[in-house]
DOZAGU-724389 format. One record per atom (N, C-alpha, C): residue number from 1; residue in three letters; atom name; x, y, z. Coordinates in steps of 0.2 Angstrom, whole numbers, plus 5000, padded with zeros to 4 digits. Atoms other than C-alpha are relative to their C-alpha. Example, Ala and Ser with C-alpha at 12.3 -4.5 7.8 and 13.67 -1.06 7.14 Angstrom:
% residues 2
n / res / atom / c1 / c2 / c3
1 / ALA / N / 5004 / 4994 / 5000
1 / ALA / CA / 5062 / 4978 / 5039
1 / ALA / C / 5004 / 5006 / 5000
2 / SER / N / 4996 / 4994 / 4999
2 / SER / CA / 5068 / 4995 / 5036
2 / SER / C / 4996 / 5005 / 5003
% end
This chain:
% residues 147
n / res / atom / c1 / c2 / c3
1 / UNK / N / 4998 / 4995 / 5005
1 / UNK / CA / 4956 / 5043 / 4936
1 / UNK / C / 4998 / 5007 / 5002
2 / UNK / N / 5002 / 4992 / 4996
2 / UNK / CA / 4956 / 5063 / 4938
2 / UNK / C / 4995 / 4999 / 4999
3 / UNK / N / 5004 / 4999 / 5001
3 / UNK / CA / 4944 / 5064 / 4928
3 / UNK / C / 4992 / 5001 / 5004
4 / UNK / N / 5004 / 5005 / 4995
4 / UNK / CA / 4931 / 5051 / 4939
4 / UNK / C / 5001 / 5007 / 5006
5 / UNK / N / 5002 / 4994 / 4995
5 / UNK / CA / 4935 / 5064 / 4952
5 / UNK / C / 5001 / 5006 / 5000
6 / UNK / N / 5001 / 4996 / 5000
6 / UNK / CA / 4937 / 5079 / 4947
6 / UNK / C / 5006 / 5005 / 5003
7 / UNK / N / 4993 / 5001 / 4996
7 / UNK / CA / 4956 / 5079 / 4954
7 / UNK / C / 5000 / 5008 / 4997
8 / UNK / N / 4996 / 4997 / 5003
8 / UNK / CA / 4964 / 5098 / 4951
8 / UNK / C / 5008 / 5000 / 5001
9 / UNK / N / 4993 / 5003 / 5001
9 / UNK / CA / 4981 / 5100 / 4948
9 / UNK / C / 5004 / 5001 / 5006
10 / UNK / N / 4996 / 5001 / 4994
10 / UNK / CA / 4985 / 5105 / 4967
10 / UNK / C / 4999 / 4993 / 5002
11 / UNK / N / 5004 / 5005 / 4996
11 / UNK / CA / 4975 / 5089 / 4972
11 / UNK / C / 5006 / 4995 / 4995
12 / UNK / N / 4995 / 5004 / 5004
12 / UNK / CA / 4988 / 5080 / 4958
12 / UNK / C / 5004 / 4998 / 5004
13 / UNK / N / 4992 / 4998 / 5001
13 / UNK / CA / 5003 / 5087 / 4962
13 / UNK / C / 5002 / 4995 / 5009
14 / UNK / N / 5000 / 5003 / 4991
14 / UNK / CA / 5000 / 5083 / 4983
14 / UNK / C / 4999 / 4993 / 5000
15 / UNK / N / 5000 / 5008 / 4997
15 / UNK / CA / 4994 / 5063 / 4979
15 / UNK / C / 5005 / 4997 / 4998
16 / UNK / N / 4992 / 5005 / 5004
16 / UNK / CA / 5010 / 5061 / 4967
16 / UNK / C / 5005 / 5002 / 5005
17 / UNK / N / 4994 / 4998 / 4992
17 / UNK / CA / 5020 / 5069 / 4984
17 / UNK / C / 4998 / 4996 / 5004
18 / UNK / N / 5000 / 5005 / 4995
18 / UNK / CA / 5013 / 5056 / 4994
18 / UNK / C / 5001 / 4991 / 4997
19 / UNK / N / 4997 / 5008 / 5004
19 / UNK / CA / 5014 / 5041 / 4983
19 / UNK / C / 5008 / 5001 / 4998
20 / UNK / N / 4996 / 4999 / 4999
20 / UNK / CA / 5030 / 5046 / 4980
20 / UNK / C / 5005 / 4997 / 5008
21 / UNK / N / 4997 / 5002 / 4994
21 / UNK / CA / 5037 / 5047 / 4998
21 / UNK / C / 4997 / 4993 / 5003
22 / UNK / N / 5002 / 5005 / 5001
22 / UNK / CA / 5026 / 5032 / 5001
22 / UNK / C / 5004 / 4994 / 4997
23 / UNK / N / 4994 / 5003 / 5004
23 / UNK / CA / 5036 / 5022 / 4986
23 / UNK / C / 5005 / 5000 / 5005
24 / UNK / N / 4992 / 5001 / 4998
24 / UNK / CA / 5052 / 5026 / 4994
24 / UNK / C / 5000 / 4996 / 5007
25 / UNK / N / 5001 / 5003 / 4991
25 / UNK / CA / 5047 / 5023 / 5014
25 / UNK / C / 4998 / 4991 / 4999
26 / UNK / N / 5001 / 5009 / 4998
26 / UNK / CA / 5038 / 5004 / 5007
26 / UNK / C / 5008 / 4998 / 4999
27 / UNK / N / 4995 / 5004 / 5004
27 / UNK / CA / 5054 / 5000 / 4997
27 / UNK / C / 5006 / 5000 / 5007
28 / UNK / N / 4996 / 5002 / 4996
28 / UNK / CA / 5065 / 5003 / 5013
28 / UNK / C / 4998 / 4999 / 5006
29 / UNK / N / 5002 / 5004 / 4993
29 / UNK / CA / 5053 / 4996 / 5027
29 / UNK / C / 5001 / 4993 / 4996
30 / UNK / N / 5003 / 5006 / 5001
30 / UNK / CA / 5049 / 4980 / 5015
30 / UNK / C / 5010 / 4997 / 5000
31 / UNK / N / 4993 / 5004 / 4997
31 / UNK / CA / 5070 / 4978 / 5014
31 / UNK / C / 5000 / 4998 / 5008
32 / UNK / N / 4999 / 5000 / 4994
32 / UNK / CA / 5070 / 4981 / 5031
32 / UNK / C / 4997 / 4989 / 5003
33 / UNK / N / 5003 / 5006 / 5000
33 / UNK / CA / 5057 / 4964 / 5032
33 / UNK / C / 5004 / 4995 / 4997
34 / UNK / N / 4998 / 5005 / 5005
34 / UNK / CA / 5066 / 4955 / 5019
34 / UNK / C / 5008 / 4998 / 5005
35 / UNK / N / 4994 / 5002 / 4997
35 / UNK / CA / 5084 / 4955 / 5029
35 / UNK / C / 4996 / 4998 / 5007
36 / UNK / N / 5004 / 5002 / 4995
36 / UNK / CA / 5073 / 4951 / 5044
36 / UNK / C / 4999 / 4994 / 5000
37 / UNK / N / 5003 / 5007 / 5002
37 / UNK / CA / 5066 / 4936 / 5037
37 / UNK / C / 5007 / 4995 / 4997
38 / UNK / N / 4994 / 5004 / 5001
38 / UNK / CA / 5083 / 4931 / 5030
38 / UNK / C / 5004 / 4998 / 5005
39 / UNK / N / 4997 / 5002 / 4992
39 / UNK / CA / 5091 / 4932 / 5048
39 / UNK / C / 4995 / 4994 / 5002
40 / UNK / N / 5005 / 5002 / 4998
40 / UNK / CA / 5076 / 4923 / 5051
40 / UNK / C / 5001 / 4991 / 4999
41 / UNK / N / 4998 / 5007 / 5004
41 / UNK / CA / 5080 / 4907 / 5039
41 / UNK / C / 5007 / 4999 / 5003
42 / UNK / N / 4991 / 5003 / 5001
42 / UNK / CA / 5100 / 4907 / 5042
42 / UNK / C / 4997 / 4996 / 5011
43 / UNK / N / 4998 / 5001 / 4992
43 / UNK / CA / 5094 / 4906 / 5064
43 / UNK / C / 4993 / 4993 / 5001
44 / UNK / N / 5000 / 5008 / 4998
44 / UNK / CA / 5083 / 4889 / 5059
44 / UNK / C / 5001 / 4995 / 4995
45 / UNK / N / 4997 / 5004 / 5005
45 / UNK / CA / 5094 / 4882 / 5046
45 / UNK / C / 5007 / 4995 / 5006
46 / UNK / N / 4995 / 5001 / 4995
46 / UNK / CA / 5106 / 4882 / 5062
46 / UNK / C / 4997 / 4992 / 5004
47 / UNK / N / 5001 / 5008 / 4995
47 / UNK / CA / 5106 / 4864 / 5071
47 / UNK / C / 4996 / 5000 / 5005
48 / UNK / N / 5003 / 4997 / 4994
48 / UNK / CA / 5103 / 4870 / 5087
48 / UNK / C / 4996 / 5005 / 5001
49 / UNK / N / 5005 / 4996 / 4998
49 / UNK / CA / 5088 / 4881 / 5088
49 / UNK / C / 4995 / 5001 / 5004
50 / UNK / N / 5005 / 5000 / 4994
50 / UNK / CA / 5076 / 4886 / 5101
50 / UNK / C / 4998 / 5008 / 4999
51 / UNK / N / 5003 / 4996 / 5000
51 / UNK / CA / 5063 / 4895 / 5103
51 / UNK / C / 5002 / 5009 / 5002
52 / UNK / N / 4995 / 4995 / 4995
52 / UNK / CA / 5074 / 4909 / 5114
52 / UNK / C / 5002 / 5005 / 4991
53 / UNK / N / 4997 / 4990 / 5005
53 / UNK / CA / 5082 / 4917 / 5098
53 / UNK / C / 4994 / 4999 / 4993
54 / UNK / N / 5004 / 4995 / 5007
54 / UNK / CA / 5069 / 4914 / 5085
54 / UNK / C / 4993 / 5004 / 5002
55 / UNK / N / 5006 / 4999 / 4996
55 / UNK / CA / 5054 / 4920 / 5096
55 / UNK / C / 5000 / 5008 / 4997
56 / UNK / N / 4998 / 4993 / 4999
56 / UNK / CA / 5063 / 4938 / 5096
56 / UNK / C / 4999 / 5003 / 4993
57 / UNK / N / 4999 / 4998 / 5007
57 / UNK / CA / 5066 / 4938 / 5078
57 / UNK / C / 4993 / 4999 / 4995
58 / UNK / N / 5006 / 5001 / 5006
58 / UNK / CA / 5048 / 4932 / 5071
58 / UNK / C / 4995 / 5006 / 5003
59 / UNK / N / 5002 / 4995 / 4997
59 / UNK / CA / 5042 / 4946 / 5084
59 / UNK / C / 5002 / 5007 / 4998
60 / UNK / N / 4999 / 4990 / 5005
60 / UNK / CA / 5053 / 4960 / 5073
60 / UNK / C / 4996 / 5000 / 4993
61 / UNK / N / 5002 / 5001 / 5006
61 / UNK / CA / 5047 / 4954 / 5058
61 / UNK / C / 4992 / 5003 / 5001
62 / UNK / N / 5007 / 4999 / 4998
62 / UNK / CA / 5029 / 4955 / 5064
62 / UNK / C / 5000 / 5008 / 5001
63 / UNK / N / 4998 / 4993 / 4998
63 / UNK / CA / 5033 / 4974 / 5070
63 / UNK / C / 5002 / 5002 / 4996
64 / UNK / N / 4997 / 4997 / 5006
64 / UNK / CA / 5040 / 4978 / 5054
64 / UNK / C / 4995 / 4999 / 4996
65 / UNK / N / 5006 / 5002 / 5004
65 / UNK / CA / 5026 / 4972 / 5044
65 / UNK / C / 4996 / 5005 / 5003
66 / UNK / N / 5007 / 4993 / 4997
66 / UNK / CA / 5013 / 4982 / 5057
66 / UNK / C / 5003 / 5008 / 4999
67 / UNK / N / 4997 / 4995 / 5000
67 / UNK / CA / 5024 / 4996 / 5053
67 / UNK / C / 4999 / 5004 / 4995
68 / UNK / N / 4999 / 4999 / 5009
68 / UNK / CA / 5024 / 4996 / 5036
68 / UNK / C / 4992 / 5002 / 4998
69 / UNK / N / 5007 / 5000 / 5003
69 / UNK / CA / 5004 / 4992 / 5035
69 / UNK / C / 4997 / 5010 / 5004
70 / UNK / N / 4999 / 4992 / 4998
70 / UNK / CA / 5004 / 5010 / 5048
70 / UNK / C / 5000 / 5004 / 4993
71 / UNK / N / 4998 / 4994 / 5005
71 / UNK / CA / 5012 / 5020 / 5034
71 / UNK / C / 4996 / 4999 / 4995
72 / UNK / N / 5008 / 4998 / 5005
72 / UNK / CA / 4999 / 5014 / 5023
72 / UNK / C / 4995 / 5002 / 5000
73 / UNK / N / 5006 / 4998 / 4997
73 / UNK / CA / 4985 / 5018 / 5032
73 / UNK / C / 5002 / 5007 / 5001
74 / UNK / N / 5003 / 4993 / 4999
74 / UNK / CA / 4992 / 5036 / 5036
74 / UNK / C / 5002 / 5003 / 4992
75 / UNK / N / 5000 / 4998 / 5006
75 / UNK / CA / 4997 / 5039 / 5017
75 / UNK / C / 4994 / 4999 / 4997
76 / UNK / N / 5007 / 4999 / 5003
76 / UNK / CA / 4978 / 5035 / 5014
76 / UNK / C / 4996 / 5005 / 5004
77 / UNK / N / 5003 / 4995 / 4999
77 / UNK / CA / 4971 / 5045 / 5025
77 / UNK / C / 5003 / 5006 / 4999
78 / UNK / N / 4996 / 4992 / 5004
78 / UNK / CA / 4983 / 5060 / 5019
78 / UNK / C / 4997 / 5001 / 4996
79 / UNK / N / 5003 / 5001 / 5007
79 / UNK / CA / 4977 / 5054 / 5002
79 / UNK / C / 4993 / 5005 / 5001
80 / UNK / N / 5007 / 4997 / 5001
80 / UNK / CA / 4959 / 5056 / 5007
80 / UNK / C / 4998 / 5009 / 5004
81 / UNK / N / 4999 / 4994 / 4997
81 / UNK / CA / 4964 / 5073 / 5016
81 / UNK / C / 5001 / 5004 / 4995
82 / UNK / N / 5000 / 4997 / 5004
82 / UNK / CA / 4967 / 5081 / 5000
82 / UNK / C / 4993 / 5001 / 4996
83 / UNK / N / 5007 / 5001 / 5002
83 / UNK / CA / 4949 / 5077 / 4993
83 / UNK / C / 4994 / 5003 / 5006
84 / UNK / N / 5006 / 4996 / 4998
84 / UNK / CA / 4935 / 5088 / 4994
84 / UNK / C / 4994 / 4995 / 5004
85 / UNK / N / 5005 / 5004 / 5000
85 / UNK / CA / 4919 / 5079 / 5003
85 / UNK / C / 4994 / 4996 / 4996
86 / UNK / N / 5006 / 5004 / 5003
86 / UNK / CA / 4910 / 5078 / 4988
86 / UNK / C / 5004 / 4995 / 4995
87 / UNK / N / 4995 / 5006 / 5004
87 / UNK / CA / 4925 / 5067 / 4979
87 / UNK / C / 5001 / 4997 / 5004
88 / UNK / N / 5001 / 5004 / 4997
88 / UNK / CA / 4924 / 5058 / 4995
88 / UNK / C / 4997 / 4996 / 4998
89 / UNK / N / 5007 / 5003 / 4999
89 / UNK / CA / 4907 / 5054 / 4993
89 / UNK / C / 5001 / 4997 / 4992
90 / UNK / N / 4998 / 5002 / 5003
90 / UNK / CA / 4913 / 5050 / 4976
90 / UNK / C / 5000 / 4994 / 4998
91 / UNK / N / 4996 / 5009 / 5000
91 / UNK / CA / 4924 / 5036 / 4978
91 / UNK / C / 4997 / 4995 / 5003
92 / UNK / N / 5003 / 5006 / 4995
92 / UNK / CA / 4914 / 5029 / 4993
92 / UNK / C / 4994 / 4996 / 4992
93 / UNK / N / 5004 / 5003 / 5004
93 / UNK / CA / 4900 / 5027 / 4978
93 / UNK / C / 5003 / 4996 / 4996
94 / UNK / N / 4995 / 5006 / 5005
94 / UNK / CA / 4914 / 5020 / 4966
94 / UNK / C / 5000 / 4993 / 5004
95 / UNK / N / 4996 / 5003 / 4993
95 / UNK / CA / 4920 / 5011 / 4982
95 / UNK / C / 4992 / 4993 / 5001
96 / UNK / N / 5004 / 5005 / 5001
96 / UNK / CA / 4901 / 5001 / 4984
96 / UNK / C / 4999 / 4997 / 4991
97 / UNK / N / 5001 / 5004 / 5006
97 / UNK / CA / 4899 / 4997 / 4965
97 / UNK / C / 5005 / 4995 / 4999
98 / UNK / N / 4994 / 5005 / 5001
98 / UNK / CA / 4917 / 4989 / 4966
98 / UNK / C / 4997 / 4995 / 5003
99 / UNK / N / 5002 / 5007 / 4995
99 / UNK / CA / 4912 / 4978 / 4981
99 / UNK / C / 4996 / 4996 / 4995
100 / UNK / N / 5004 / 5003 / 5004
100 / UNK / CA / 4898 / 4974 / 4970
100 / UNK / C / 5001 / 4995 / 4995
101 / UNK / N / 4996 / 5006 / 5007
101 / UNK / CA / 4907 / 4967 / 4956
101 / UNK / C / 5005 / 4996 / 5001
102 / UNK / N / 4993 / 5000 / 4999
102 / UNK / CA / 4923 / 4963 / 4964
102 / UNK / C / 4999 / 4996 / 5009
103 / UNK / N / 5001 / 5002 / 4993
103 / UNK / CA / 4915 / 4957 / 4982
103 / UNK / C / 5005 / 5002 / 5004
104 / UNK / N / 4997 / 4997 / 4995
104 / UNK / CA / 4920 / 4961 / 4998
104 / UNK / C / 5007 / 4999 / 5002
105 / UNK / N / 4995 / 5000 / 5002
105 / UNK / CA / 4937 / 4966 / 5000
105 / UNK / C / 5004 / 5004 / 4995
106 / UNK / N / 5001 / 4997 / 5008
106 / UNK / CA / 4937 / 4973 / 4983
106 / UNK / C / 5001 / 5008 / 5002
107 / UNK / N / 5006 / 4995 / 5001
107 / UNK / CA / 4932 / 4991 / 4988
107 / UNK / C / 5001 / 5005 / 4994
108 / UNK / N / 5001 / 4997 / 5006
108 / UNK / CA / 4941 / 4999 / 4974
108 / UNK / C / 5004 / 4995 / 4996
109 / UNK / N / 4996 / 5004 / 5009
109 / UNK / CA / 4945 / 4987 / 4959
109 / UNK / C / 5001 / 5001 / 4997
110 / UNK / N / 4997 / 4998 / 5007
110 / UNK / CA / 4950 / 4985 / 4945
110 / UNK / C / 4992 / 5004 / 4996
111 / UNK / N / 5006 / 4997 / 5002
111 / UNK / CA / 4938 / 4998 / 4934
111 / UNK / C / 4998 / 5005 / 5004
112 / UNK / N / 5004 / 4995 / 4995
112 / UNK / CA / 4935 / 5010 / 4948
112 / UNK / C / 5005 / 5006 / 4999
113 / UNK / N / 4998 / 4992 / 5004
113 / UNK / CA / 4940 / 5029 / 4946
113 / UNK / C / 5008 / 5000 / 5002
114 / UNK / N / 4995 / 4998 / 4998
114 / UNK / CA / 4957 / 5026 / 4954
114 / UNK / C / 5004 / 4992 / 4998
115 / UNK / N / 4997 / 5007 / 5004
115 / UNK / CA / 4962 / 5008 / 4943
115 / UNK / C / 4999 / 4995 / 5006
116 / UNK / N / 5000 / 5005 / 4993
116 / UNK / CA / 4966 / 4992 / 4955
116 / UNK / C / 5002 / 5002 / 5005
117 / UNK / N / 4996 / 4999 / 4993
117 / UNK / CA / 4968 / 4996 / 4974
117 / UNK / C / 4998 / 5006 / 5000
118 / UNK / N / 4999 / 4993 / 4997
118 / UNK / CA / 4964 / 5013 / 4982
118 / UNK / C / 5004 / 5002 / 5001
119 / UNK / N / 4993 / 4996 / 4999
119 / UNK / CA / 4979 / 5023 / 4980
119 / UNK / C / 5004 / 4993 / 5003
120 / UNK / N / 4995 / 5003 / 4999
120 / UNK / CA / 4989 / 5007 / 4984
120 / UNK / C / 4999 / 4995 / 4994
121 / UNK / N / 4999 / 5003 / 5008
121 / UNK / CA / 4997 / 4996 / 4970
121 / UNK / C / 4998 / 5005 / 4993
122 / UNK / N / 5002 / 4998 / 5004
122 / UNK / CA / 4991 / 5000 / 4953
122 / UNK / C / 4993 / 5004 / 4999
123 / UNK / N / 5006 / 4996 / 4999
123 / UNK / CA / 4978 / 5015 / 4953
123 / UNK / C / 5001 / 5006 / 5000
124 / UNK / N / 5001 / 4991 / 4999
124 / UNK / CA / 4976 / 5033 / 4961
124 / UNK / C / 5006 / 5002 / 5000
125 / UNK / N / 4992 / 4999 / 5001
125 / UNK / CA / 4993 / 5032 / 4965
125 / UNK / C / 5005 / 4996 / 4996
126 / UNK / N / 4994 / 5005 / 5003
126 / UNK / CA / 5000 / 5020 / 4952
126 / UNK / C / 4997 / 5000 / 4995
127 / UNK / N / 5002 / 4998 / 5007
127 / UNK / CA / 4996 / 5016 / 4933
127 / UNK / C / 4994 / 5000 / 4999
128 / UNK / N / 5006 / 5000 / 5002
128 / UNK / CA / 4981 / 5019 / 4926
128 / UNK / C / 4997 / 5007 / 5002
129 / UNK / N / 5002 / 4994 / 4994
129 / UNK / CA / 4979 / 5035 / 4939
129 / UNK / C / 5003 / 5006 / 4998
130 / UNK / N / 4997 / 4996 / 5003
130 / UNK / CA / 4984 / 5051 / 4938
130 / UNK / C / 5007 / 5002 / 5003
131 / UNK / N / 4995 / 4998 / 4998
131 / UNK / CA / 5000 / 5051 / 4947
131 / UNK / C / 5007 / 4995 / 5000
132 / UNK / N / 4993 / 5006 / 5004
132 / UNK / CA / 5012 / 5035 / 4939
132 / UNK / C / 4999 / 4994 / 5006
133 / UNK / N / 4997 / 5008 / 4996
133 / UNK / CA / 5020 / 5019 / 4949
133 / UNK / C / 4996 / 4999 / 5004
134 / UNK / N / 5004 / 5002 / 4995
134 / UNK / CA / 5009 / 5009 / 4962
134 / UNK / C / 5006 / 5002 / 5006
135 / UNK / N / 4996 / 4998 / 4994
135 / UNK / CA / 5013 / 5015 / 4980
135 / UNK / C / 5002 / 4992 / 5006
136 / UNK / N / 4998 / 5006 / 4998
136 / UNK / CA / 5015 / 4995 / 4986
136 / UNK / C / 5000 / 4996 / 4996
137 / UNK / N / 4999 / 5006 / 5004
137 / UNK / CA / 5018 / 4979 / 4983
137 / UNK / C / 4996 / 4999 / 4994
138 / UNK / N / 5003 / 5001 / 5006
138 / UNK / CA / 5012 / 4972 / 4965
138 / UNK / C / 5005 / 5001 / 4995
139 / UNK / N / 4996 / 4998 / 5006
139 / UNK / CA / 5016 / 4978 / 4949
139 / UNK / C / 4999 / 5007 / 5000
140 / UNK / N / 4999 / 4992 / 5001
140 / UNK / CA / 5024 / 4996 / 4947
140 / UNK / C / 5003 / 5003 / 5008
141 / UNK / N / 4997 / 4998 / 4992
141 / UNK / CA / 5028 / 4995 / 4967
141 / UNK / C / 5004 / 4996 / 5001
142 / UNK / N / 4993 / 5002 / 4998
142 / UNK / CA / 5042 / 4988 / 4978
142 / UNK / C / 4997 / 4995 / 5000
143 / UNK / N / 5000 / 5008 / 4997
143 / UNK / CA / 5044 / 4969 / 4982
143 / UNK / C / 4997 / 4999 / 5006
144 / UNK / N / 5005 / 5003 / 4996
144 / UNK / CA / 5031 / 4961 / 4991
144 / UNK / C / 5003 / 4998 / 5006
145 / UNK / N / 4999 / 5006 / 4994
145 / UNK / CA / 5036 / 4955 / 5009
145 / UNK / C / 4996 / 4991 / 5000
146 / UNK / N / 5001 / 5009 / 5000
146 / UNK / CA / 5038 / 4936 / 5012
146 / UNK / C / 4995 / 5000 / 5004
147 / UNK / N / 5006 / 5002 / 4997
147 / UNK / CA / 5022 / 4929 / 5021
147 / UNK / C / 5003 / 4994 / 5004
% end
């Protein structure tokens, strides 16, 4: 929440410009995925299948995926580029008390100054936060990629 950090309204406006273009970039890598994956199924529903064409294709998927995880890593570090070092040090404190209650993995949960997820999903950048809809998959973000 701003509040928890002490957000001004430039520091606002600039994390709702990056969840924003975030939102839009997941929703059109995670299609990209989703037709990938469905090429994916029609090439070993086919009779004859060999390694040869689907190799290629669980190799884009794969590289689409790492593409996507990219964009969310530099939309957080952006994120944490807008924050001053003592609302770093902030979240990092939030960031241990989560793990604590939430274990490892957790680093910002549910309850921590930016709701569930660090600016991903529901939180800094999605409900509960200061700047609306989750920036991935979940509730309030695009469609989750197939596993």
């Amino acid at each position: 929440h701003k509040q928890d950090l002490g957000l001004n309204p430039e520091q606002e406006r600039k994390l709702r410009d990056l969840r924003t273009e975030f939102a839009k970039e997941s929703i059109r890598r995670t299609a990209e995925i989703q037709v990938a994956e469905i090429e994916l199924d029609s090439l070993l529903e086919q009779d004859k299948w060999g390694l040869a064409k689907i190799e290629p294709k669980a190799k884009q998927i794969a590289t689409l995926q790492g593409d996507l995880r990219l964009a969310r890593i530099k939309t957080l570090e952006a994120g944490r580029a807008v924050l001053t070092a003592e609302q770093l040090e902030k979240l990092k404190q939030v960031g241990h008390r989560m793990r604590a209650m939430g274990g490892p993995g957790q680093p910002m949960g549910p309850g921590g100054p930016m709701g569930p997820g660090m600016m991903m999903g529901p939180g800094m950048m999605g409900p509960g936060g200061p700047v609306g809809p989750g920036m991935t998959p979940g509730p309030g973000g695009p469609p989750a990629p197939r596993q």
